[in-house]
N, C-alpha and C positions, 0 to 999 in steps of 0.2 A: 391461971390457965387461959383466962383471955386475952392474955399480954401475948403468949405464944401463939394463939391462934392467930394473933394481927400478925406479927411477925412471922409467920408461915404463909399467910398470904400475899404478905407486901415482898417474900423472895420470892416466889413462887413465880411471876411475870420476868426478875431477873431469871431467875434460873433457866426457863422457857425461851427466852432472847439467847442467852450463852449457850445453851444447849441446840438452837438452830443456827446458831454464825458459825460455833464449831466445828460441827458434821457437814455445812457447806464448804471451810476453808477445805475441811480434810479432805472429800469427794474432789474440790476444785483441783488438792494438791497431787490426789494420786490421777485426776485424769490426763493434768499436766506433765506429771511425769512418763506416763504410759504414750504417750503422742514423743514425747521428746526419742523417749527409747525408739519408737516404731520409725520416726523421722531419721534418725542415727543408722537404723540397716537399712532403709529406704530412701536414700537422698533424691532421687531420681525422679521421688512424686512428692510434689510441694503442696499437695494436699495434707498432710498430717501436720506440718508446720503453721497452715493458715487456719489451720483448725482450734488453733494454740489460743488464737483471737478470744474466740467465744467461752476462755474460760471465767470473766467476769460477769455477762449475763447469765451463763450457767449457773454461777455460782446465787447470784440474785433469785432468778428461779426456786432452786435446792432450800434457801434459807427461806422465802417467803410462804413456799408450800411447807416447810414443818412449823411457820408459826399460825399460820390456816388452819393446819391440823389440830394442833394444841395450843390455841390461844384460851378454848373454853377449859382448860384444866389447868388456868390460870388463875380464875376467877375472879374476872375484871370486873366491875360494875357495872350493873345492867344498861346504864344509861351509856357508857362506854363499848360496850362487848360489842354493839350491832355496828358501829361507827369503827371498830376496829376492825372487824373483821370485812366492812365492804372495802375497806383501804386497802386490807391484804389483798384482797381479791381482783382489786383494779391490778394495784402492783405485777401480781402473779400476770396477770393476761398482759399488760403490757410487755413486761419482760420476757413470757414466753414468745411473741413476738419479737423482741429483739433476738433473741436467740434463734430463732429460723431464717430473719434477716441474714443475720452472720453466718451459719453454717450455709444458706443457702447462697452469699457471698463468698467465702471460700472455697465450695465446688466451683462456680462459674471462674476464678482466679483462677483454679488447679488448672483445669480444663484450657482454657488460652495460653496458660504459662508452659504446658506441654506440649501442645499445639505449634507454640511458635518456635519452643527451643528444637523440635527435630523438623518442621516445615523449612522450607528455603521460595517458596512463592510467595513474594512481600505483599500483592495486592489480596490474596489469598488469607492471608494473617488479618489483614486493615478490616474485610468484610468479616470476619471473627470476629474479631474485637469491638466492632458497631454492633454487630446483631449481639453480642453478650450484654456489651456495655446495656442496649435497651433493654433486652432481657431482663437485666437485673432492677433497671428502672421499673419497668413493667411490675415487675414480682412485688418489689417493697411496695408499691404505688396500692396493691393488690391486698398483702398482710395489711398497711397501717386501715385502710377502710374496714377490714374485717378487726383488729384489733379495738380500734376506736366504736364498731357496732356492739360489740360484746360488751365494750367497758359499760356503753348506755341502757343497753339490755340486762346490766344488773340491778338497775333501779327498779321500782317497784312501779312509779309513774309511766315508765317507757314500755313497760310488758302494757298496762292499761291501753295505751292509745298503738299499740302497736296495731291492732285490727283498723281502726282506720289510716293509719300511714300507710299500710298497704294496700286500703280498696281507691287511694284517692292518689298512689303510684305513679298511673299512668298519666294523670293530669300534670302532675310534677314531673315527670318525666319530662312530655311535651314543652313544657315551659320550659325544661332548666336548658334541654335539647337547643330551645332557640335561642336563649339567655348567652351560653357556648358554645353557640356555633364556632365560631374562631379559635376557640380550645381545642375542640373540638376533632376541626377540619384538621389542627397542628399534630393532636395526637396519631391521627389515623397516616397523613403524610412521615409523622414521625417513623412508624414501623415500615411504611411502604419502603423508607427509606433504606430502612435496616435490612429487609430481605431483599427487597427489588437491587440491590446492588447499583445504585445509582451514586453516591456518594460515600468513603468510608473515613473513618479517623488517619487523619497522617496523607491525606491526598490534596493534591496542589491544583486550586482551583480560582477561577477570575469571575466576580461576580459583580456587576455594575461597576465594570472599571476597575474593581480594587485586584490585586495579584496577590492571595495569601493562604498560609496550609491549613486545611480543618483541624481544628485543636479538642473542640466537644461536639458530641450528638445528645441533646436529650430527647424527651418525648417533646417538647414547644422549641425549641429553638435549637438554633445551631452558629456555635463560636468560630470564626477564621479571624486567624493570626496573620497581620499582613507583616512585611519584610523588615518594616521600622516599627513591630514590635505593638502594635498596636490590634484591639479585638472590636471585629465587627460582628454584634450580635443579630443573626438575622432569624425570623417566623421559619420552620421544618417547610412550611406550606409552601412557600418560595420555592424552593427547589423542586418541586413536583408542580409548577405550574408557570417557571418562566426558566428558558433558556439559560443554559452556563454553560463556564469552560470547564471542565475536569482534564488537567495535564496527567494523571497519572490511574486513568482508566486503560486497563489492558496493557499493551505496552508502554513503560516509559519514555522510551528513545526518543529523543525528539530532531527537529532539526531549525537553526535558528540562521536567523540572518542580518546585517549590517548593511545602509544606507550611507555611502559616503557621496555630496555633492561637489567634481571638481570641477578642476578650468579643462577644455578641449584638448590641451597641451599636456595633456597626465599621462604617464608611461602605463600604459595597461599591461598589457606583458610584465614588466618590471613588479605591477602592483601581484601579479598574479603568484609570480616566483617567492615575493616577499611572503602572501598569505602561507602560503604553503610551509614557509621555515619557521613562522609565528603558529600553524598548529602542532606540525611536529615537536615545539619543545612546549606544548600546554598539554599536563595531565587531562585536563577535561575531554579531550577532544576524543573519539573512540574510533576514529580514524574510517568509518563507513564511507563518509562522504565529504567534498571539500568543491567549492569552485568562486573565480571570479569574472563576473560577467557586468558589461554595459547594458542598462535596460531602459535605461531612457534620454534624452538630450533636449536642451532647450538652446535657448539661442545665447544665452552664458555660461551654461554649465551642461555636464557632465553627469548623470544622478547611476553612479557603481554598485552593483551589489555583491558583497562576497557572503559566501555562504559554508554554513560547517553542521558536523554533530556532535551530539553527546548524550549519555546515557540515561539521564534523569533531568526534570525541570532545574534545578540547582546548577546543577554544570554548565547546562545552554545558556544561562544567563552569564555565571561568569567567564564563558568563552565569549559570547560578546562581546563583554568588555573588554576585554583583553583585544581583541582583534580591532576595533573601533581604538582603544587606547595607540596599540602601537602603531598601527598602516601609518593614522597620523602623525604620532611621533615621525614615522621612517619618512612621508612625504615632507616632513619641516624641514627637516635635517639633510634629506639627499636631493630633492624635488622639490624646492620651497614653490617653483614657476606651476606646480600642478594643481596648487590649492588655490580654493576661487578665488575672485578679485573683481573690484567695481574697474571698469576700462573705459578711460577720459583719453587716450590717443586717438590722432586720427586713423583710417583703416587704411591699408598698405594700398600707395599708388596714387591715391589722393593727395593734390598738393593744394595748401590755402590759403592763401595771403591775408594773414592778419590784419595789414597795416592799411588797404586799401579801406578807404575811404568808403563806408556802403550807408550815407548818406542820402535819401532821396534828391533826385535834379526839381529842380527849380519847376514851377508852375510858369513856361511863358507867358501864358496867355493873360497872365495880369500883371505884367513886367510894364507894360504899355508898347508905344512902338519903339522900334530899334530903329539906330544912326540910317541915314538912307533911304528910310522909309517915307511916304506920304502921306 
């Protein structure tokens, strides 16, 4: 009879384990199925699909709250039962957090992926997509502190001193206040960011020189990807406290321009006919505006400007090149006389005689006397 009792108790914890992984597969399976179905007549909202995510911490959840339930009709050993059951109960609260993470990551997903797919205002999407993106930083930043509070307030020691961790709060506060300043300062720039519409994901900006797209916003920092592919990570704070370029605030259009320095002798006219056949066969060019004009002269050269547009930071660059690539090309090839040159000739009308002797004359007056003299 006591053989059986042992043996009834030593299944009794399997049975308890299989009988909560079970009922969470099954819950996991049918809620997985029920979203697939609802996604299949509603393709339209990509919310039921990103929902699909959270059926793993769901499922963690389902199983750790039935072995909470009944881990005491298990009957584990008393030295064990308390140790088990504070484990489940971390488990549980963190996972319940994960699981709001995620469905509340899924909403914010739905939300911008609907937004963009019937929007057609590109800078209108970039300022979405910044304020989500922190949003969502925001929110988890929010759950893990509250997750990680609860886990320590199931100890028995952390209720004990909880009264004074909160009458000596305020001192802590103050400290930690000045301790993070700089965090601080980054977080709060961080959002100003995010609303204030000063900067968004996917905009073309110049910051101490460098020319590159914003790639990330967090709450402390912010990534730009410059052109060779390279990331400058700079302080949120920065941008709320020193000047930048933003190319792609408001309107895109831009208008860019080319410095060519020739010789005096350059066909302007000519160069002007030529820009004008070098935009019309460049896609970039969005045909608003075009010209070439002399703007400045020096006493060797010639400093030309031609000028064009195009409809996005990207284009304007590569219609520069293009325009800089070929003028020069066209002046090598038709006009080689227009392109500068150092000038070792004499200047027209000027005649010089090399070969004359420019020797200094003689010092008479210490020759002595000459023939004749007395």
């Amino acid at each position: 009879m006591r053989a059986v009792v042992e043996i009834d108790s030593a299944l009794r914890p399997v049975v308890v384990v299989c009988v909560a992984v079970g009922v969470s597969l099954l819950i996991g399976w049918i809620v997985d199925r029920s979203l697939r179905r609802i996604d299949g007549r509603h393709p339209e909202t990509p919310l039921w699909h990103l929902l699909r995510r959270c059926g793993i911490p769901l499922q963690v959840v389902i199983c750790t709250a039935i072995l909470r339930g009944g881990y005491r009709s298990a009957h584990f050993a008393d030295d064990h039962a308390s140790a088990i059951g504070q484990g489940l109960v971390l488990v549980l609260i963190g996972a319940s957090g994960w699981l709001v993470v995620r469905v509340a990551t899924a909403v914010i997903d739905s939300s911008y992926a609907r937004y963009a797919a019937v929007g057609h205002d590109v800078p209108k999407i970039r300022r979405l997509r910044t304020q989500l993106t922190l949003i969502q930083r925001v929110f988890t930043a929010i759950v893990t502190v509250i997750v990680v509070a609860s886990m320590l307030f199931t100890f028995p020691a952390m209720r004990t001193v909880g009264a004074s961790m909160l009458a000596s709060a305020g001192i802590i506060g103050i400290v930690a206040g000045v301790a993070a300043q700089s965090t601080l300062s980054n977080l709060f720039a961080g959002l100003q960011i995010a609303f204030g519409d000063m900067v968004r994901i996917g905009d073309t900006v110049v910051v101490d020189g460098e020319w590159g797209t914003v790639e990330e916003i967090t709450l402390t920092f912010l990534s730009v990807r410059t052109w060779d592919e390279r990331r400058i990570m700079m302080p949120v704070s920065y941008f709320t406290s020193k000047p930048f370029e933003n190319w792609s605030r408001g309107d895109q259009r831009m208008t860019g321009t080319v410095f060519l320095h020739l010789d005096h002798s350059a066909p302007v006219a000519l160069m002007r006919k030529r820009l004008l056949e070098i935009l019309e066969s460049c896609a970039e060019w969005d045909r608003r505006a075009w010209g070439l004009v002399v703007i400045d002269s020096t006493p060797t050269t010639l400093q030309v400007r031609a000028l064009a547009t195009a409809k996005d930071p990207g284009d304007i660059f590569n219609l520069r090149c293009i325009i800089r690539e070929q003028l020069i090309d066209w002046l090598h090839c038709e006009h080689p006389y227009a392109l500068p040159r150092l000038n070792t000739a004499s200047a027209p009308g000027q005649d010089v005689d090399h070969t004359r002797d420019t020797a200094p004359a003689p010092d008479t007056k210490d020759l002595g006397p000459g023939p004749g003299t007395r």
